[in-house]
C-alpha positions as CSV (number, residue, x, y, z in Angstrom):
1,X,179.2,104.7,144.9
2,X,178.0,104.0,141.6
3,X,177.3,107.0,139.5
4,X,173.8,106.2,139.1
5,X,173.2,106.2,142.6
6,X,174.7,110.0,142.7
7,X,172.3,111.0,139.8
8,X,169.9,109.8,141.6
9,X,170.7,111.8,144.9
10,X,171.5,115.1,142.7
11,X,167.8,114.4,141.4
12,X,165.9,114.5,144.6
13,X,167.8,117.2,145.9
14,X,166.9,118.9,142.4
15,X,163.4,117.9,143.1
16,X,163.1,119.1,146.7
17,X,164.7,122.7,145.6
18,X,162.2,122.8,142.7
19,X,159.3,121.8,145.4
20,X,160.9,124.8,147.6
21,X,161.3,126.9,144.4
22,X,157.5,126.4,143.6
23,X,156.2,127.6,147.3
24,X,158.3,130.7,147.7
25,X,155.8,131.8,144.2
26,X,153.1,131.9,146.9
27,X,154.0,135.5,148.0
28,X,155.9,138.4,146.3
29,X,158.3,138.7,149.3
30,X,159.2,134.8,148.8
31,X,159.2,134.8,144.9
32,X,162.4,136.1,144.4
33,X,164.3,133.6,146.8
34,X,161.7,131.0,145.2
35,X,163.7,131.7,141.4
36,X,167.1,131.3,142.8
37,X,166.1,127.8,144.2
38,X,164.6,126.6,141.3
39,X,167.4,127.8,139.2
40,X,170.1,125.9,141.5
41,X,167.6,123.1,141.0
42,X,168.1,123.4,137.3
43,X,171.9,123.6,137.2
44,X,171.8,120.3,139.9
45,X,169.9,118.6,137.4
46,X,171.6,119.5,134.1
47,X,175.2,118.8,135.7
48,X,174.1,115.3,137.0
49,X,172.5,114.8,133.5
50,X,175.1,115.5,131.2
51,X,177.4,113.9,133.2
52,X,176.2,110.1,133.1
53,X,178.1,107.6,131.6
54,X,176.1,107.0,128.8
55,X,176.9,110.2,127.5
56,X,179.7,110.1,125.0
57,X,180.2,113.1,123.4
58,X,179.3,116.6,124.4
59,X,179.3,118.5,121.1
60,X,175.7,118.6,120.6
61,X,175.2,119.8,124.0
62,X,177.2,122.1,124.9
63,X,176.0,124.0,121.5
64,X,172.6,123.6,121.9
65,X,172.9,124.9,126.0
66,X,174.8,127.9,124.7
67,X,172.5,128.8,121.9
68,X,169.4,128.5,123.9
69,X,171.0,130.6,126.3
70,X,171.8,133.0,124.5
71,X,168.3,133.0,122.8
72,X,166.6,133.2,126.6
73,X,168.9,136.0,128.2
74,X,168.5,138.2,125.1
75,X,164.4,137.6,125.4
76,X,164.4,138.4,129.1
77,X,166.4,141.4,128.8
78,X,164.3,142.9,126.5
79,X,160.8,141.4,127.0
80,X,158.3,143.7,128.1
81,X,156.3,142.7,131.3
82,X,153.3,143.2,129.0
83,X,154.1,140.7,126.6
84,X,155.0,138.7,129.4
85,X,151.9,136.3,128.8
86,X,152.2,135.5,125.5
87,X,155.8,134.6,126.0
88,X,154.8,132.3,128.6
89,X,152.3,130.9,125.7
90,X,154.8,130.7,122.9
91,X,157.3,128.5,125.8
92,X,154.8,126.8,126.7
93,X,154.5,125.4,122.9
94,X,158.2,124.6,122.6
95,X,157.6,121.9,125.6
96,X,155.2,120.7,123.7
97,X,156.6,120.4,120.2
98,X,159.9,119.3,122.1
99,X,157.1,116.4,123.4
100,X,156.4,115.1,120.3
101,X,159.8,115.2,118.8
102,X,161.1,113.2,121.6
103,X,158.2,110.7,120.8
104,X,159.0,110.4,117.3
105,X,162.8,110.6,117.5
106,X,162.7,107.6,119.9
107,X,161.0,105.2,117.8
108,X,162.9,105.5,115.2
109,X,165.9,105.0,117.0
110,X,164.6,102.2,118.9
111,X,163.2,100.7,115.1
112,X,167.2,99.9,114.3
113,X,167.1,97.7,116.9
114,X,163.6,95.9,116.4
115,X,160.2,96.9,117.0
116,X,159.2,99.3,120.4
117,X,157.4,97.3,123.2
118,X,153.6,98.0,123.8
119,X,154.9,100.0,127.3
120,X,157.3,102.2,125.1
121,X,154.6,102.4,122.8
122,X,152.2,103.7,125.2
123,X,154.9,106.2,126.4
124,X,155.3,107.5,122.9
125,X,151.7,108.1,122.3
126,X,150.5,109.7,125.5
127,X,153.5,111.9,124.8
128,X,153.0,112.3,121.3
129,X,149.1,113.2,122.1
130,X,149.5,115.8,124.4
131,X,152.5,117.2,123.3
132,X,150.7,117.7,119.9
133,X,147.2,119.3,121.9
134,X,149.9,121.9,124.0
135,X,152.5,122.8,120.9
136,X,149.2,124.1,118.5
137,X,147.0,125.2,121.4
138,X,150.1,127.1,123.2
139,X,150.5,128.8,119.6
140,X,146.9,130.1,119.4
141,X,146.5,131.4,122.5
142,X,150.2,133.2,121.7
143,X,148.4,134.8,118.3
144,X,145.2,136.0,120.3
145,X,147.5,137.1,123.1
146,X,150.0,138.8,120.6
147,X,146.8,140.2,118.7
148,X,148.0,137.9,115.8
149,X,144.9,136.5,115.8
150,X,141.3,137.9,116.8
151,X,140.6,137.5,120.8
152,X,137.0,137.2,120.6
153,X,135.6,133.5,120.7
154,X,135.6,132.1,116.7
155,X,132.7,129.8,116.9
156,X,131.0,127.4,114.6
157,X,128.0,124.9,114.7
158,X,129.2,121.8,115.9
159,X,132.1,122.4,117.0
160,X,131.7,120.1,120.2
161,X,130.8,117.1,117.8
162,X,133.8,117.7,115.3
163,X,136.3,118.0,119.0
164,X,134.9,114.5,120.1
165,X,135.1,113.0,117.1
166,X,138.9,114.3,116.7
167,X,139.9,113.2,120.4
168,X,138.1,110.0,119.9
169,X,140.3,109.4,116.1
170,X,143.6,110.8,118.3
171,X,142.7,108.1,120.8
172,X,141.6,105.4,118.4
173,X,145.1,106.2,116.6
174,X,147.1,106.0,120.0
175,X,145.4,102.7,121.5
176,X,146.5,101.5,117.5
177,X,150.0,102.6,118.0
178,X,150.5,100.7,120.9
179,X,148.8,98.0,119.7
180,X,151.7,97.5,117.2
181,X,150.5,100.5,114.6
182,X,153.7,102.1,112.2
183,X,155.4,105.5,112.4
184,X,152.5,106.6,110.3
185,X,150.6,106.3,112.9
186,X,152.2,107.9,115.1
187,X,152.4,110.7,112.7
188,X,148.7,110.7,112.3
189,X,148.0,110.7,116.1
190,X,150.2,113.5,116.6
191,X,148.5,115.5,113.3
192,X,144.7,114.7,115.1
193,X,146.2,116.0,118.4
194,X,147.6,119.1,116.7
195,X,144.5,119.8,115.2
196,X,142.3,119.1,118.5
197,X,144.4,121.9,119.7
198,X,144.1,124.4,117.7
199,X,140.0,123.7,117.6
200,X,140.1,123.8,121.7
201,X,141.7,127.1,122.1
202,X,140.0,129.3,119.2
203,X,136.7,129.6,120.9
204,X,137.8,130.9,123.9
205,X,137.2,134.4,124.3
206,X,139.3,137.1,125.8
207,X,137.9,136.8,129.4
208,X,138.8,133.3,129.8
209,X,142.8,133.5,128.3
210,X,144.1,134.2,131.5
211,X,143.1,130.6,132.6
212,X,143.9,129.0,129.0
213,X,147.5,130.5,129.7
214,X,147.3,128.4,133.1
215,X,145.9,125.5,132.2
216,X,147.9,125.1,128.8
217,X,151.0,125.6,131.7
218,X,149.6,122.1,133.0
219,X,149.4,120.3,129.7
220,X,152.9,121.4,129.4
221,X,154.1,119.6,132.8
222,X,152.0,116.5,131.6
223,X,153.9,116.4,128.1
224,X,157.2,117.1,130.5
225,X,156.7,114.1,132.4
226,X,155.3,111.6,129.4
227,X,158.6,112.6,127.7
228,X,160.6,111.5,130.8
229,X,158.8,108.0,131.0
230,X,160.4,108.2,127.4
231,X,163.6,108.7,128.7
232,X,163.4,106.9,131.7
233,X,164.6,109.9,133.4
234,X,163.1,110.8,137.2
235,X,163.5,113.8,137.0
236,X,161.7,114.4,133.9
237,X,158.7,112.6,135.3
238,X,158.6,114.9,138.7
239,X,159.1,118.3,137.3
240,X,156.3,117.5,135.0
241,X,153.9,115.9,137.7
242,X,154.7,119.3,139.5
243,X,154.0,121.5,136.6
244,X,150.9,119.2,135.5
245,X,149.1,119.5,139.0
246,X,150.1,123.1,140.2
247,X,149.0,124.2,136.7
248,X,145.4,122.2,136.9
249,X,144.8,123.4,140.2
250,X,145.4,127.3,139.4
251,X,143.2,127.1,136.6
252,X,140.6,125.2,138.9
253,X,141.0,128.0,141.4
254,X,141.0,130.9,138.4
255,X,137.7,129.1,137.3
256,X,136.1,129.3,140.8
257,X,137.3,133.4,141.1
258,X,135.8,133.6,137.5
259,X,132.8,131.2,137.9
260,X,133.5,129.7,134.7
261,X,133.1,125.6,134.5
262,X,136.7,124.6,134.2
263,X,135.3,121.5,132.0
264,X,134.0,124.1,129.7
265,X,136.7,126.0,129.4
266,X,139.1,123.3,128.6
267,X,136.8,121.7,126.1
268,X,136.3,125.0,124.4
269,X,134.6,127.0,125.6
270,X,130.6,127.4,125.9
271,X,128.6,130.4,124.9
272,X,131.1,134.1,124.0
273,X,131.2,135.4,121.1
274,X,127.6,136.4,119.6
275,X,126.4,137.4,123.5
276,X,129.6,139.6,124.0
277,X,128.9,141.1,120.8
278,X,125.1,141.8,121.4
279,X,126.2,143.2,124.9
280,X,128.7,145.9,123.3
281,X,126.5,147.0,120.4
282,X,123.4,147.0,123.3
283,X,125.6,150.2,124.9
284,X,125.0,152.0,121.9
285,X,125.5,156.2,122.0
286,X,124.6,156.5,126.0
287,X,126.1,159.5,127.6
288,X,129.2,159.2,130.1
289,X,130.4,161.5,132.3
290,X,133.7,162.8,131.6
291,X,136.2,164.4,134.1
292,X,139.8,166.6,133.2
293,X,142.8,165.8,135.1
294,X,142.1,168.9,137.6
295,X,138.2,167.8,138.4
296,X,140.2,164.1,139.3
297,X,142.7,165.9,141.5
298,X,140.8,168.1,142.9
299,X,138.4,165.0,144.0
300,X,141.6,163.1,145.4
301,X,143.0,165.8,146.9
302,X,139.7,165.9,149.3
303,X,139.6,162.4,150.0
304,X,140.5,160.2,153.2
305,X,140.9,156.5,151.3
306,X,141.7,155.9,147.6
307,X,141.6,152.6,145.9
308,X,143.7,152.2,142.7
309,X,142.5,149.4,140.6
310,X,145.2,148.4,137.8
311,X,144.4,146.3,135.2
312,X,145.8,145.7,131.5
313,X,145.5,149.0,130.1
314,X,148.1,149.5,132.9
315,X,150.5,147.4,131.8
316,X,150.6,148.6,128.3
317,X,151.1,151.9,129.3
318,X,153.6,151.1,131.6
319,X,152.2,153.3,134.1
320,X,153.1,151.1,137.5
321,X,155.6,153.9,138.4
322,X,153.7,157.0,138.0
323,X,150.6,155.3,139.9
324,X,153.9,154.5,142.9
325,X,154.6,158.3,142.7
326,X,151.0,158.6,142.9
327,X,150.5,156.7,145.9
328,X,153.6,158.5,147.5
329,X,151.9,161.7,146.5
330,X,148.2,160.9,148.4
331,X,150.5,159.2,151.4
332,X,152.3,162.8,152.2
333,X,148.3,164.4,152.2
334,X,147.5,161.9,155.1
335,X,145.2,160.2,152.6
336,X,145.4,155.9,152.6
337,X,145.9,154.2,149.2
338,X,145.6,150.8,148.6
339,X,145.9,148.9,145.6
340,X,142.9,146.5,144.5
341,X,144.2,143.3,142.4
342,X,141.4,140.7,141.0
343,X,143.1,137.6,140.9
344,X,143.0,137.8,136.5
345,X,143.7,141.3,136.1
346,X,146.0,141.2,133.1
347,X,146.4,137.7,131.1
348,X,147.9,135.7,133.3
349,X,148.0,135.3,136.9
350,X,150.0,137.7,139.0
351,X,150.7,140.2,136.1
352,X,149.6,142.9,137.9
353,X,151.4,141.8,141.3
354,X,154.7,141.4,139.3
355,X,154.4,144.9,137.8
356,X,153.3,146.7,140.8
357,X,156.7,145.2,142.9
358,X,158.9,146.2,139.9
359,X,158.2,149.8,140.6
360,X,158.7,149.0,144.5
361,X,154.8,149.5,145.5
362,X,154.5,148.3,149.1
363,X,153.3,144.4,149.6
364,X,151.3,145.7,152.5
365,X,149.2,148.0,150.5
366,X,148.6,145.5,147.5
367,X,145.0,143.9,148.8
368,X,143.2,141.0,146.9
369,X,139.6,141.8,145.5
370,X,138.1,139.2,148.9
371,X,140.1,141.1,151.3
372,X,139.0,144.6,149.5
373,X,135.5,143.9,148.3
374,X,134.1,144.7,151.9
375,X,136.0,147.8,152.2
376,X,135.4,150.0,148.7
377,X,131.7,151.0,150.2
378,X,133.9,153.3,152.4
379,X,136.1,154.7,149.9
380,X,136.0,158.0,148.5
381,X,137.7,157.8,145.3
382,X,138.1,154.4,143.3
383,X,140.9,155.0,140.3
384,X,140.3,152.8,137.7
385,X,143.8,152.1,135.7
386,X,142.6,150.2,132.5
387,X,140.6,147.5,134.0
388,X,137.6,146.6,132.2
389,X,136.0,143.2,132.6
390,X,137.1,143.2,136.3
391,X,135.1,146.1,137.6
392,X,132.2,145.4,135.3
393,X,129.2,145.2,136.9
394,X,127.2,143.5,134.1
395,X,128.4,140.4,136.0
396,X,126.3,141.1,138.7
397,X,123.3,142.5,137.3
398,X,123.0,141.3,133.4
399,X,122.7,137.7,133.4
400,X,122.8,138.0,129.3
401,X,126.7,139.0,130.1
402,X,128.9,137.0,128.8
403,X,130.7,138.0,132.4
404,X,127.6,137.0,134.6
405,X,128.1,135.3,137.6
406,X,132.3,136.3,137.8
407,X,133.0,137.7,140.4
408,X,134.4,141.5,140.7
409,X,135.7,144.4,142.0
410,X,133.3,145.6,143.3
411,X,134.3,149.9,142.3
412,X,131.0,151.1,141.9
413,X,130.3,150.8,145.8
414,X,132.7,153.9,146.0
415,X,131.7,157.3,147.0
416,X,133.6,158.3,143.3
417,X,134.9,156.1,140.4
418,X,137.4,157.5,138.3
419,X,139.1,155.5,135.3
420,X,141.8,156.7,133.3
421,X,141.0,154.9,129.6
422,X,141.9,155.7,126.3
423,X,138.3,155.6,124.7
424,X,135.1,153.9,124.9
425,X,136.9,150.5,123.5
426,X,135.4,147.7,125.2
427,X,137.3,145.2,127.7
428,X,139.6,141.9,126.2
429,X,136.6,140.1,126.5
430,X,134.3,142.7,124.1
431,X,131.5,143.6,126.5
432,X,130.8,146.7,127.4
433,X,131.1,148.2,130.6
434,X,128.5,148.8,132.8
435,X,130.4,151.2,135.4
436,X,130.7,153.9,132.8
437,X,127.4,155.2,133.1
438,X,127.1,155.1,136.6
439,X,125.8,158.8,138.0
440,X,128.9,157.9,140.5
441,X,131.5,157.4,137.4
442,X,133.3,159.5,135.4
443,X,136.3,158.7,132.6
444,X,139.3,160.6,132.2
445,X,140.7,160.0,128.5
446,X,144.1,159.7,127.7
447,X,147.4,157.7,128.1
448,X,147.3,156.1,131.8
449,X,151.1,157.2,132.5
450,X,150.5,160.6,131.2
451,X,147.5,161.1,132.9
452,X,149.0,159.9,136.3
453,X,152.3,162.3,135.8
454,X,149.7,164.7,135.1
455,X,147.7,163.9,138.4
456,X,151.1,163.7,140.4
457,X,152.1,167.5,139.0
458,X,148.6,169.0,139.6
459,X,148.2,167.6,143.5
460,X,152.1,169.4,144.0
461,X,151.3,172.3,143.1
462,X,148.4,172.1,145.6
463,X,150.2,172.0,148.6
């Protein structure tokens, strides 16, 4: 059998195991199963790859595999699951710089040997294009994410007219490529494209990065497959097309659990910054309750249900494993925990799902804000780790909220809220929160894992 006929059977059974790989992400008991199929999906596809005939020497490679490998293991070793999102941002951009190096490496390669054909040409500049869009927008949302760069919204007048007019010059530049245009212009498209990103993604405010993060993962997939029309590799084109449509159809979903226009959001966002800003400085000097780490024991201590809602704040404190202790600690009283999870708590979806198995929380006791919502009108005590915009109510009741309309955790229904916070900081996305001054709400200050150690010690010693 010819060896292109074997690549071509190694592909689709690469293909099917990344198909399998992407499914078992449905469900944290699947996911990990889900990695190791995608991974034996990888190495299929690599060894069938490298191992083509028109491959003549491996020097290149082999380097290249074994420095990127070595890059990637030390990263994942020592990566911290809260800067897992912006790490997902800043690969997201080497995809698509890799993109639009691909593009232009190919025509000048394929310029030795005479001028690139108008379907080559096309190839190049859709790649080219969105690569450019993902490589720039992929690093903004890695600044704001990283705190490189301010996360609230950086608006300007007009900034819808200057994006159409730079798509429309990107485009006019592409359909002029094709149409028999120079390198220069190929340059210039990908510049336009470059820029285009970078104006897309700074207007989007905090609130909405967690579906930036998922839709910039599509462009990525679409830059993927453009690049392996490119190549004329299959592989190429379906790993892409499967990254391209799993990524647009989380971000439509994210949209729908945040009711944000997905359209808006990808064009750059609509309203933000000024209304967010007006909404915090509206909160002014009004008095909260606050409660000490005895007055929040003593309240859990004497209920029959508690709801822990992690968010963010969480994450950074690394607190998943004292809140686990916790949770052992109310099981042994009789009392029923359950943890709450909006589907964007943290910045990017799953965070919270992926940091709550790591410290071995029960599946069964991880519930989803639709499945929960009904249920927090009979809790006794909500505890609040570090989620802000999420339990806001301001999205229910303020419709000058920047959050209006999204939909929530719906906390304040509980008999008690109490949320472990550091100060009266605002959420990611600047508004104040509402649920602070709630007669049913108090805040306990201090560092989420210290204050849950502190929780955990004071409920022992009441046995």
């Amino acid at each position: 059998m010819p060896y292109a006929d074997w690549q071509a059977l190694a592909y689709l059974l690469a293909g099917s195991l990344f198909v399998l790989g992407l499914r078992g992400f449905t469900h944290p008991v699947s996911a990990r199963r889900g990695n190791y199929l995608a991974m034996a999906g990888m190495v299929i596809a690599i060894i069938a790859t490298i191992g083509a005939p028109e491959v003549k020497a491996y020097g290149f490679i082999v380097t290249g595999i074994v420095i990127g490998g070595v890059i990637g293991t030390v990263i994942a070793r020592r990566i911290a699951m809260t800067a897992m999102p912006q790490l997902v941002a800043l690969l997201h951009s080497f995809v698509g710089l890799g993109a639009v190096l691909v593009a232009l490496g190919t025509y000048l390669t394929h310029a030795h040997g005479g001028a690139p054909g108008a379907v080559l040409r096309a190839e190049l500049g859709i790649g080219a294009l969105i690569g450019a869009v993902t490589f720039t927008g992929s690093l903004v949302a890695f600044g704001k994410l990283q705190a490189l760069l301010s996360t609230r919204p950086l608006l300007f007048p007009g900034r819808h007219l200057v994006n159409l007019a730079l798509f429309v010059l990107a485009l006019a530049a592409t359909v002029h490529f094709v149409g028999g245009g120079s390198f220069a212009t190929l340059v210039l498209l990908a510049v336009l494209a470059a820029l285009l990103g970078v104006l897309l993604i700074t207007p989007i405010g905090g609130a909405d990065m967690p579906v930036i993060v998922s839709m910039l993962n599509s462009y990525s997939g679409w830059a993927a497959a453009a690049t392996g029309f490119t190549l004329h590799n299959d592989l190429l084109i379906i790993v892409g097309a499967l990254v391209g449509f799993s990524g647009a159809i989380l971000s439509y979903i994210m949209c729908r659990a945040m009711n944000r226009s997905i359209v808006s959001v990808v064009l750059g966002g609509f309203g933000g910054g000024d209304a967010a800003a007006a909404a915090a400085a509206a909160s002014g000097d009004r008095p909260v309750r606050v409660a000490a780490v005895e007055d929040a024991a003593f309240l859990m201590d004497n209920a029959s249900k508690v709801f822990i809602v992690p968010g963010y704040g969480m994450a950074v404190a690394q607190a998943q494993h004292a809140l686990n202790e916790l949770r052992e600690m109310l099981g042994e009283k009789g009392i029923e925990v359950k943890f709450a999870i909006h589907p964007v708590a943290g910045r990017m979806p799953g965070h919270m799902n992926v940091l709550l198995a790591e410290a071995d929380v029960p599946y069964e006791q991880v519930v989803e804000m639709e499945e929960v919502n009904p249920e927090f009108s009979a809790c006794d005590v909500a505890l609040v780790v570090g989620a802000n915009d999420v339990t806001n109510p301001a999205a229910k009741t303020n419709k000058a909220s920047p959050l209006y309309g999204m939909p929530i955790l719906e906390v304040y229904k509980a008999r008690h809220v109490l949320f472990i916070k550091r100060s009266m900081k605002p959420g990611y996305s600047g508004v104040d929160n509402e649920l602070f001054y709630r007669d049913n709400c108090a805040l306990v200050f201090g560092d989420a894992k210290a204050v849950c150690e502190k929780l955990v010690a004071e409920l022992r010693g009441r046995h």
